[in-house]
Structures are given as structure tokens and as C-alpha cells.
Residue, then its C-alpha position, 0 to 999 in steps of 0.5 A: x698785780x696778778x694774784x700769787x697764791x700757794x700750791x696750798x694754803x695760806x699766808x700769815x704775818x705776825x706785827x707788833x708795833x710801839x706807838x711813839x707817844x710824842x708824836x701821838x701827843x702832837x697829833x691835830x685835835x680829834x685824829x685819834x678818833x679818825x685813826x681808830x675809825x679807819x682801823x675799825x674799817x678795815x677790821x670790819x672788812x676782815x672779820x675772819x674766822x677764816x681768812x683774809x682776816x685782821x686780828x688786834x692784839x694788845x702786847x702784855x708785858x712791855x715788849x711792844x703795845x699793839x699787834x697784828x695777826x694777818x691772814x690771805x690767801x695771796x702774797x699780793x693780797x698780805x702785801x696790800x692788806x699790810x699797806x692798808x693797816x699801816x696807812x690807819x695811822x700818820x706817818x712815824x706814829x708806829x715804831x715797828x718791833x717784831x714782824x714775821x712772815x709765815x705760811x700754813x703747811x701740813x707737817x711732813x708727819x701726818x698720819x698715814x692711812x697704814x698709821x691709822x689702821x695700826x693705831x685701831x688695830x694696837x691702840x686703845x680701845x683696840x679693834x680687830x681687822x676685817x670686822x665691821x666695826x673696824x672699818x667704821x672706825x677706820x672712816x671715822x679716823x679718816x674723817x678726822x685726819x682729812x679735817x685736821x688736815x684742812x684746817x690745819x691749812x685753813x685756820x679759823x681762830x675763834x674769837x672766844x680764846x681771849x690769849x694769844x701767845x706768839x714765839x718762833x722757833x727752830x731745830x738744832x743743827x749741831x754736832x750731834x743734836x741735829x734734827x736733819x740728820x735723823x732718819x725720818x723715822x726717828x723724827x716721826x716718833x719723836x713728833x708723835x711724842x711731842x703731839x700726845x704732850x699737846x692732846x693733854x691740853x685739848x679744850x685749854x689751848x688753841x694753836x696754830x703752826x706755821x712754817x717759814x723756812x726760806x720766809x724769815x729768820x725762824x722755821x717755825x711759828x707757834x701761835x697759841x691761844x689760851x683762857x688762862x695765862x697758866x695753861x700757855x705756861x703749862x704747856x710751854x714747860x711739859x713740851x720742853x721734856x720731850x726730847x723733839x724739843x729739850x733736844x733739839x728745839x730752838x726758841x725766839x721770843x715770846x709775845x703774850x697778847x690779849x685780842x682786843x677791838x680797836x674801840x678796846x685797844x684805844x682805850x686800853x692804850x690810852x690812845 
């Protein structure tokens, strides 16, 4: 198959799984070992940070017990990679719980150059217009936008955020609470809002938008890693006071995970 890449960026699939244990009992003496073997392979063939990529997540809470985050450039290349995970395991071991299928994007709302020279010229500390020292914060502000705009579309997850927190969500379209009837200026306020919450909880959390109009039953997926569960919390419930969400926002379910290697997943699964 030719490679199917975007326009730009790259895919992400979330997995989540059960494991039958019945059938996991059943297995032949020493398959667990090779079932693990062949998990830590592929891993080892993906490391990230940066795509392609497999990360290994043990669920907390019960909603499942392992899960999968994958990351490729091509829609050929998750296809295969996604094959190749499920094809560790025998057959009917994994019971599937929850998937879904994303790509990165760059939101509609990133700053403009003229955004940028207003937030010098009137934010704080404030500079003046023609002066030197406005037009090196002006590249500096340029610089920053051009790295958060690359990253935005080409993720790398550090290993060292031990808390991966995964829900989709969307936007209202009811009666007068919906989002895309608003003008798109009343939207970029709203979202500008919405980013100040989140810049609070800079060096606490992590996280990662991917979009999935058209791709899945949500329009949006939050990934949000974490050091401590309270901060997933923390922030979840600050957000929901802006209006962009306690109006208009729609929310699915929640997964919380640690990121664990397979040698730590086995053992924490008993497996």
C-alpha cells in the first residue's frame, strides 16, 4: 500500500482493552512470557518521543486494564501498527472497551502576528511600537508561536509525566447554546479565556488536542498528563467555569492511566 499521509500532522488512536482472564488462565505454560516478549519488541521498535510511537498504559479505576496510545505519520502506517499490537496477544485474550481515532491540528484560533503585536503593545509588562526592544520581543513571541505551532502538530510525550488522563469531547449545538453559530470572534475570545485557565497549570500538566470531526463519535481528544492525580482534577474543574466549556462543552468518558512498560504492566495485571 502507497503511504497516506496528511496535509500536516499526524495520527493518534487511544485503545483500551479487558483482558479475559479465563482465556488468559487457559493459555499453554510459558505463552504469557512470549506474549510479553513480543509486546516489549514492538515498544522497543517505537519508543517515541516523537512519532511513530507506542505507549503502554495500565487503566485505573476499572473502566478497562490496559491501554494503548499510537502515534504515525501515515493512516497505513496506525493501520499496521495497530495489527501488529493486537497480533502480541492470541487470539480473543483482549476484549476491546473504548477506541478512538484522532489526528493532531492546529486550532483555528492560533495567534496572529497582529495578536501578537497587540498582546506587546497592551499587555503586561507593555511595550512601545517602533522601539527596539519591541521588535525583539516581537521575534521572541514569533519564535514561541512558530514552536508551539510544531509541536502542537508533532507531539513528544515525555516519559517522565507518570499520569495519563484520556476523555473526548465536543461542542454544544442546541438552541441557543451553539458554538457554531457564533461569530468567530466571540469564539476566539472565549478560547483565549479558556487558555489563560490552562497557562495556570503550566509545569503541572501536559496535554495533547487532537481533533476528530468526521474521524469518530467526538470532535475532540484531550490527553492530559500529569505528577498527581489532583492536578488532572484540578484543572478539569477550573475549566468548567469558563463559559467555552460550562456552556458550550460536551464531555464522554474519562480514562485515567499510569504509563507502565510491559515488564511493569505484567506484573501489575498479574498477567
Amino acid at each position: 500500500m502507497n503511504p497516506v499521509p496528511l496535509s500536516q500532522g499526524i495520527h493518534v488512536q487511544h485503545l483500551f482493552y479487558r483482558v479475559d482472564r479465563v482465556r488468559w488462565s487457559a493459555l499453554a505454560e510459558g505463552e504469557s512470557a512470549r506474549v510479553r516478549a513480543r509486546l516489549e519488541a514492538l515498544v522497543t521498535r517505537f519508543p517515541g518521543p516523537a512519532h511513530p510511537r507506542l505507549m503502554t498504559l495500565a487503566n485505573v479505576g476499572g473502566k478497562a486494564d490496559l491501554g494503548f496510545v499510537l502515534f504515525q505519520a501515515t493512516l497505513d502506517g496506525l493501520l499496521a501498527l495497530h495489527r501488529d499490537l493486537e497480533a502480541c496477544f492470541p487470539a480473543g485474550v483482549l476484549l476491546p472497551v473504548f477506541s478512538y481515532l484522532s489526528v493532531t491540528e492546529l486550532p483555528e484560533y492560533v495567534p496572529t502576528d497582529d495578536d501578537l503585536r497587540r498582546h506587546l503593545e497592551h499587555g503586561e509588562p507593555r511595550h512601545t511600537p517602533g522601539t527596539p526592544e519591541f521588535e525583539a520581543a516581537l521575534e521572541a513571541a514569533r519564535k514561541r508561536n512558530e514552536s508551539q505551532q510544531f509541536y502542537r502538530l508533532n507531539p513528544e510525550l515525555q516519559d517522565d509525566w507518570p499520569i495519563v488522563c484520556f476523555y473526548p469531547m465536543s461542542k454544544k449545538r442546541s438552541g441557543n447554546d451553539n458554538w457554531y453559530m457564533l461569530e468567530f470572534a466571540a469564539r476566539k475570545a472565549l478560547m483565549g479565556s479558556h487558555a489563560r485557565t490552562g497557562r495556570k497549570y503550566a509545569g503541572k500538566i501536559s496535554q495533547l488536542i487532537t481533533g476528530s470531526t468526521g474521524l469518530d463519535d467526538w470532535e475532540w481528544g484531550v490527553t492530559l498528563l500529569a505528577h498527581r492525580l489532583d492536578d488532572v482534577k484540578g484543572i478539569v474543574y477550573e475549566m468548567r467555569f469558563d463559559e467555552v466549556t460550562a456552556r458550550y462543552g460536551d464531555f464522554g468518558p474519562f480514562y485515567v492511566n499510569l504509563r507502565l512498560q510491559p515488564a511493569d504492566l505484567w506484573q501489575h495485571l498479574h498477567l
